[in-house]
C-alpha distance (Angstrom), angle and dihedral (degrees) to the residues before:
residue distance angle dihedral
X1 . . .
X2 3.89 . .
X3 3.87 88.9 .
X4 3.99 88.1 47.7
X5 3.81 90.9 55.7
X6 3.80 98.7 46.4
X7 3.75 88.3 50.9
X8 3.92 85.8 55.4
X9 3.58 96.5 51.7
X10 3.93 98.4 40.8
X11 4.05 78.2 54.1
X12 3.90 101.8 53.2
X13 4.05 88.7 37.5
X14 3.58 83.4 55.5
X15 4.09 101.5 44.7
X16 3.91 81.0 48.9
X17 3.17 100.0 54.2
X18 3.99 99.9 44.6
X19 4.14 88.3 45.3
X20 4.40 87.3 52.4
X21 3.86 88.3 47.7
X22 4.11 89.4 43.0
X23 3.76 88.3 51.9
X24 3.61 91.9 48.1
X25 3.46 102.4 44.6
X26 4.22 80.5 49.4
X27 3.87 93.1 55.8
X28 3.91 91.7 42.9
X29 4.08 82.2 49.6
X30 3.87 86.2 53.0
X31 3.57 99.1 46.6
X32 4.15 93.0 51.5
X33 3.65 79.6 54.6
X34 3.22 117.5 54.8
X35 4.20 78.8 36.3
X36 3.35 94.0 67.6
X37 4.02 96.7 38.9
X38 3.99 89.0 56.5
X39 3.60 85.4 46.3
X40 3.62 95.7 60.1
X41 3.14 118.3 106.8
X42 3.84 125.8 -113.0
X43 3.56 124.8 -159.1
X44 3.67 132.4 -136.1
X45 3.62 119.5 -140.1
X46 3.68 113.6 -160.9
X47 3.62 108.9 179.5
X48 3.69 124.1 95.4
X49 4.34 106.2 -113.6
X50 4.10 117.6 -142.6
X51 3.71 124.5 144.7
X52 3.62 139.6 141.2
X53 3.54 92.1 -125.9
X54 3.59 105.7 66.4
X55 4.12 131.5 33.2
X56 3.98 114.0 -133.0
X57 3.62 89.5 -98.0
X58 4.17 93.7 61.4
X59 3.98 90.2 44.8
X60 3.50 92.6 51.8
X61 4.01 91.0 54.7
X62 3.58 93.7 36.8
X63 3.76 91.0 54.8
X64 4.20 84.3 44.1
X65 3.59 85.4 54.2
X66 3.98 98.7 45.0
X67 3.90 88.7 47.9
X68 3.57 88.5 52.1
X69 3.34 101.7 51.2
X70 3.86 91.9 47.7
X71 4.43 86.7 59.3
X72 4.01 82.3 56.4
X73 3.88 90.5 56.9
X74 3.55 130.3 100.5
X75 3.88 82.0 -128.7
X76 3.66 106.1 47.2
X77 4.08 87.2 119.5
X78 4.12 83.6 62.4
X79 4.15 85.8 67.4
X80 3.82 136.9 69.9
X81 3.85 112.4 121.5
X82 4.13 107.8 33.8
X83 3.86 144.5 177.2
X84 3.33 113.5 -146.4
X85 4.12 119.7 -170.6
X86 3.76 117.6 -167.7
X87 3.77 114.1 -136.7
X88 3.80 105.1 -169.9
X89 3.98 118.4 -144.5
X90 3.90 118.7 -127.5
X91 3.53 136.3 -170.1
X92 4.04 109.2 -172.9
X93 3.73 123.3 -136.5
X94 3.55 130.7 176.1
X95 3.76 113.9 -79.2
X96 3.14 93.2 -95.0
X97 3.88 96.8 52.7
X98 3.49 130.4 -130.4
X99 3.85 119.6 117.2
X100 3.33 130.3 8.9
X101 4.50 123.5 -89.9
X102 3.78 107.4 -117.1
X103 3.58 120.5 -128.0
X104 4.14 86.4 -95.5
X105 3.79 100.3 44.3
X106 3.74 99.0 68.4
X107 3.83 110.4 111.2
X108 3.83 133.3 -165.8
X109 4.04 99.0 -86.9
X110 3.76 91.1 57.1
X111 3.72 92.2 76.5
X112 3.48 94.4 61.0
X113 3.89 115.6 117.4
X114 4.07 95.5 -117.4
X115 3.87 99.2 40.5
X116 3.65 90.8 44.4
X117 3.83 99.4 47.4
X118 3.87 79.7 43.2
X119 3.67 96.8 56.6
X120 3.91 92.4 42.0
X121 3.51 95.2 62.9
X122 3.35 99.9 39.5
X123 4.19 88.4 51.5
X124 3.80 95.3 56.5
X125 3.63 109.7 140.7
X126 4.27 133.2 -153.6
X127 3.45 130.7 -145.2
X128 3.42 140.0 -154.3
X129 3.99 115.1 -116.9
X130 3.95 95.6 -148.7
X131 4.01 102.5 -154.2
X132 3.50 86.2 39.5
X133 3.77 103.3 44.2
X134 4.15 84.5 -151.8
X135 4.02 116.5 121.6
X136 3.69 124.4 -127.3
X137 3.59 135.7 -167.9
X138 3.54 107.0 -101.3
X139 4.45 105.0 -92.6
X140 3.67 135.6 168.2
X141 3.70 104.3 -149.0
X142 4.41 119.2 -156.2
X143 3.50 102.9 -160.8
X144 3.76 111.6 -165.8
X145 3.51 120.2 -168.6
X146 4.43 117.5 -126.5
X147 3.48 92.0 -86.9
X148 4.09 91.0 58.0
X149 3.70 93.8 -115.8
X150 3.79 121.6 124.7
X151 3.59 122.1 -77.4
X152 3.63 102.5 171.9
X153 4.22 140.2 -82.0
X154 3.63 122.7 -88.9
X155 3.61 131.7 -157.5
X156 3.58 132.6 -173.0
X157 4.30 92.9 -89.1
X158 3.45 96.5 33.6
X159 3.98 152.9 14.5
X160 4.00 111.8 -144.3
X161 3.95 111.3 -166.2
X162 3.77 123.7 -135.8
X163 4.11 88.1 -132.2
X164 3.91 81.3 63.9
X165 3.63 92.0 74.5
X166 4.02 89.3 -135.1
X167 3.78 104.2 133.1
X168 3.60 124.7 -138.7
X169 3.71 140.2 178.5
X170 3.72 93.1 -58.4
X171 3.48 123.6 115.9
X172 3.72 107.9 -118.2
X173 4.09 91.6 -117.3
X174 3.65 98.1 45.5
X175 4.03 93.8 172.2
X176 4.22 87.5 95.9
X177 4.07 87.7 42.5
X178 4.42 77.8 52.5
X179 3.69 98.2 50.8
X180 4.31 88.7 51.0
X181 3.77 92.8 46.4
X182 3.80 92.8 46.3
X183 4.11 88.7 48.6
X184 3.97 104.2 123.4
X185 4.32 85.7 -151.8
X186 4.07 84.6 66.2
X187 3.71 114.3 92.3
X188 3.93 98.3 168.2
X189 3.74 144.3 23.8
X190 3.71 124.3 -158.2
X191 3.67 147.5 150.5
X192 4.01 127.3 -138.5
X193 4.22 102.9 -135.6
X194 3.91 95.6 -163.1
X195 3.78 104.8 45.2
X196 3.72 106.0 99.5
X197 4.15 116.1 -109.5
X198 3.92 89.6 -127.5
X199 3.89 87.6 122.5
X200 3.79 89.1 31.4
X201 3.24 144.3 -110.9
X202 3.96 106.3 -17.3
X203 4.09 123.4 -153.8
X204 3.69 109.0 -169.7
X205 3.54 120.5 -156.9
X206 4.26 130.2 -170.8
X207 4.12 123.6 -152.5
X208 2.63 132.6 -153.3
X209 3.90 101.8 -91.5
X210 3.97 81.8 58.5
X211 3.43 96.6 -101.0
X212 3.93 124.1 141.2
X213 3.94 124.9 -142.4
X214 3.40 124.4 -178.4
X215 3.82 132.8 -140.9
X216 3.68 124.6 -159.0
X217 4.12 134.7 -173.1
X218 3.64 135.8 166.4
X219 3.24 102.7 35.4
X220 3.75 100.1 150.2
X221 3.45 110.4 -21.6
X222 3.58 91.0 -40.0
X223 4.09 111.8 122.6
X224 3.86 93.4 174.5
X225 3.95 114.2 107.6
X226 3.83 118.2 -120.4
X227 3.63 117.6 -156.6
X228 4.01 113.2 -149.9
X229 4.05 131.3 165.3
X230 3.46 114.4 -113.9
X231 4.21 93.5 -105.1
X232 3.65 85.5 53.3
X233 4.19 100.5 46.2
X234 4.23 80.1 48.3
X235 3.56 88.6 56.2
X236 3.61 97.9 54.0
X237 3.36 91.2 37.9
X238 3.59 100.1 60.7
X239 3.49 94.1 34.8
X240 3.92 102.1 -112.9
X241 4.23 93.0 126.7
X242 3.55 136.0 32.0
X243 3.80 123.4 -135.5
């Protein structure tokens, strides 16, 4: 009987002491939790956000996402203070819709202001954020860092540093590129996937009046920007002028 009630205590002295070290090693758990979520860091952005291609709602997520991508980085120390530019991703259809133009079916009455704008917003495209399992609309983010120089180009998968040395579609001085996206007459960046690069790599921008100008750099192994309006960049596009 003795032997039966030792046995008992040495049991509840035991149970006791591994539920006070599981509660411990719980708060401790806690702690190095909510640690590491106050140290994570959160990013400022400090430009002002408007464009035709996204409501309020999608900037704000897209920014969510951008910010979060930049904490998976190896250089997510490199940020506090950002600018972040979306660069929305086309693919043009006919007006109607349905599939996409290839490079060789454009014709001359696509690059006209209307039908173009037209087509861009009917082409947006979405995108799957894998870890997330929440779709985007298609984006090219420039991130610039608060001193305005580069800090790398996110998309919805990934965020790829300039201090990585992986180039992108950047030019190589992007304080010109700076000065456009900063231009209060802009009200929408985006880029045209299946028009071929043979001019180079195209931005296209709206104003306010609805009118679309294009910008184009490294054609060649030229890295200045050329500024053209949309009848013109057709033009050269499809061949019909020489510049």
């Amino acid at each position: 009987m003795i032997y039966f009630k030792f046995n008992c205590t040495v049991f509840y002295w035991k149970q006791l002491a591994y539920k006070t070290m599981k509660a411990r090693l719980l708060s401790i758990a806690a702690v190095i939790l909510l640690l590491g979520c106050a140290s994570l860091p959160k990013y400022t952005i400090l430009n002002r956000q408007h464009s035709i291609y996204y409501t309020r709602e999608q900037t704000s997520e897209l920014n969510k996402r951008v910010c979060t991508l930049i904490r998976k980085s190896k250089e997510w120390r490199d940020f506090d203070s950002i600018y972040v530019y979306h660069i929305a991703i086309c693919q043009l259809t006919s007006q109607l819709g349905g599939t996409a133009k290839s490079p060789s079916e454009f014709i001359k009455e696509d690059f006209t202001d209307s039908v173009f704008l037209s087509m861009s917003r009917l082409g947006r495209m979405k995108v799957k954020a894998l870890d997330q399992g929440k779709t985007f609309l298609s984006t090219e983010s420039i991130v610039l860092k608060k001193d305005k120089s580069l800090g790398g180009v996110g998309w919805i998968q990934f965020f790829t540093a300039a201090s990585s040395g992986v180039k992108t579609f950047l030019p190589e001085d992007i304080s010109e590129l700076v000065d456009i996206l900063d231009d209060d007459d802009f009200i929408g960046f985006f880029q045209v996937i299946n028009l071929d690069n043979k001019v180079g790599n195209a931005l296209f921008a709206v104003t306010r009046q609805r009118n679309v100008v294009v910008f184009t750099y490294g054609a060649g192994s030229s890295t200045t920007i050329t500024k053209w309006k949309l009848k013109d960049f057709g033009d050269k596009y499809l061949g019909l002028r020489l510049f």
